[in-house]
RODO-2510 file (C-alpha; in nm, 4 decimals, decimal comma):
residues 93
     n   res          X          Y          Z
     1     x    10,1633     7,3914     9,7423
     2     x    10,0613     7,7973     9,7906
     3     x     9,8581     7,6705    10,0913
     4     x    10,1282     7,4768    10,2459
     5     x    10,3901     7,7602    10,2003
     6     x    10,1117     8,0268    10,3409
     7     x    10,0444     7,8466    10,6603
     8     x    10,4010     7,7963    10,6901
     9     x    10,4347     8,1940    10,6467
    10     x    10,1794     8,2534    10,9185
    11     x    10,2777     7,9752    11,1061
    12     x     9,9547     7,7709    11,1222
    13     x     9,9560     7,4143    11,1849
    14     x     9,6097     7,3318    11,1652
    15     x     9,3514     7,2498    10,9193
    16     x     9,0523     7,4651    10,9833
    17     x     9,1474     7,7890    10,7790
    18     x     9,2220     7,6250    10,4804
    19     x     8,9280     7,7380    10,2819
    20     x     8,9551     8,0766    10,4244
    21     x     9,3338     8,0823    10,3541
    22     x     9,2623     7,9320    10,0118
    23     x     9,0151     8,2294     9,9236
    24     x     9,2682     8,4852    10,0426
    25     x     9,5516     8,3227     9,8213
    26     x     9,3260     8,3585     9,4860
    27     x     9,2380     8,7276     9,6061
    28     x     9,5634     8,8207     9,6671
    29     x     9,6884     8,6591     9,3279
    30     x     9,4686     8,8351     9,1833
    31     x     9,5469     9,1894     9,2872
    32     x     9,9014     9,1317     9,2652
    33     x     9,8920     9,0553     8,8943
    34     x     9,6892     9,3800     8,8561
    35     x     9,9443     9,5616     8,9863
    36     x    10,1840     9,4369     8,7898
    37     x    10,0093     9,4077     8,4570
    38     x    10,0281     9,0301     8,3844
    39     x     9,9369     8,7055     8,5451
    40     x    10,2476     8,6021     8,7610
    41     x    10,4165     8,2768     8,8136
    42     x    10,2971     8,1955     9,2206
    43     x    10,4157     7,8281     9,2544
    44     x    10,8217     7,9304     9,1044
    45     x    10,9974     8,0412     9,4354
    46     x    11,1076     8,4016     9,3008
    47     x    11,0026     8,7770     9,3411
    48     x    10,6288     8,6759     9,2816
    49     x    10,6372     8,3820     9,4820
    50     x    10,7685     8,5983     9,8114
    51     x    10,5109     8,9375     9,7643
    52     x    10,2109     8,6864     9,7240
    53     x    10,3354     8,5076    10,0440
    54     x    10,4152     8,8702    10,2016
    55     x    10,0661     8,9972    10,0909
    56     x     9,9185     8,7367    10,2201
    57     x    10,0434     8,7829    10,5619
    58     x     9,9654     9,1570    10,5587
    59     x     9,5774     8,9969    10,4564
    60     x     9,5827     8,7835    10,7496
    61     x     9,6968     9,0165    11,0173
    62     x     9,4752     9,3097    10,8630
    63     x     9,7148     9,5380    10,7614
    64     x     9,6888     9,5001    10,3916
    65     x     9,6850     9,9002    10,3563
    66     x    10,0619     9,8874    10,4347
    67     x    10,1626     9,6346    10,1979
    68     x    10,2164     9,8522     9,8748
    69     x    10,3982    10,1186    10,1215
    70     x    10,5793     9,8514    10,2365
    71     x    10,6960     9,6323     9,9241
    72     x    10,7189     9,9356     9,6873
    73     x    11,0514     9,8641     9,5772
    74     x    11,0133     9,4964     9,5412
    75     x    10,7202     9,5621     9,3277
    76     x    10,8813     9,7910     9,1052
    77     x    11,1699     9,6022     9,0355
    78     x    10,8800     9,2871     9,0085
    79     x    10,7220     9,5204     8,7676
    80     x    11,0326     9,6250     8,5319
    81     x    11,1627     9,2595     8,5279
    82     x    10,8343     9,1755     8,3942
    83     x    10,8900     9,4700     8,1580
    84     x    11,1717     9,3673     8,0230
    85     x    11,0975     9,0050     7,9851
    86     x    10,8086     9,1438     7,7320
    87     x    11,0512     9,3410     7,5548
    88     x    11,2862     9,0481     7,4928
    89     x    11,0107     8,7699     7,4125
    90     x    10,8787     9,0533     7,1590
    91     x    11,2580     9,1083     7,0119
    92     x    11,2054     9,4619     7,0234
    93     x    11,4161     9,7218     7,2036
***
């Protein structure tokens, strides 16, 4: 399903990528959930579910050094949601 919606983000119709696009889906999982501290939900359409897509089109075009410039806000507010999910499932203030 990530594959479908990242072609559909970089508007590729064709089949030839899709190991290359596959590969650049896991990487970019991967440093996303670094960043935030935990390993995210991808395949939920949400606020983890849009940067991955969004990262993933900075990868492609080769501008990945903008992306935390760029999405800064969305990943803080990814980042304290996360937060405070942790400090409800815990029951602690």
């Amino acid at each position: 399903m990530l594959l479908e919606l990242v072609k559909e983000e970089l508007r590729i119709t064709w089949d030839d990528e899709d190991q290359k696009l596959m590969r650049m889906i896991e990487r970019n999982k991967i440093s996303l959930d670094k960043l935030v501290g935990i390993e995210l939900d991808y395949e939920t359409p949400g606020p983890a579910q849009t940067l991955l897509l969004n990262r993933c089109r900075y990868d492609y075009n080769n501008a990945l050094e903008y992306f935390e410039q760029n999405f800064a806000r969305e990943i803080l507010r990814l980042q304290l949601q996360v937060a405070a999910e942790g400090v409800s499932a815990d029951g602690r203030a």
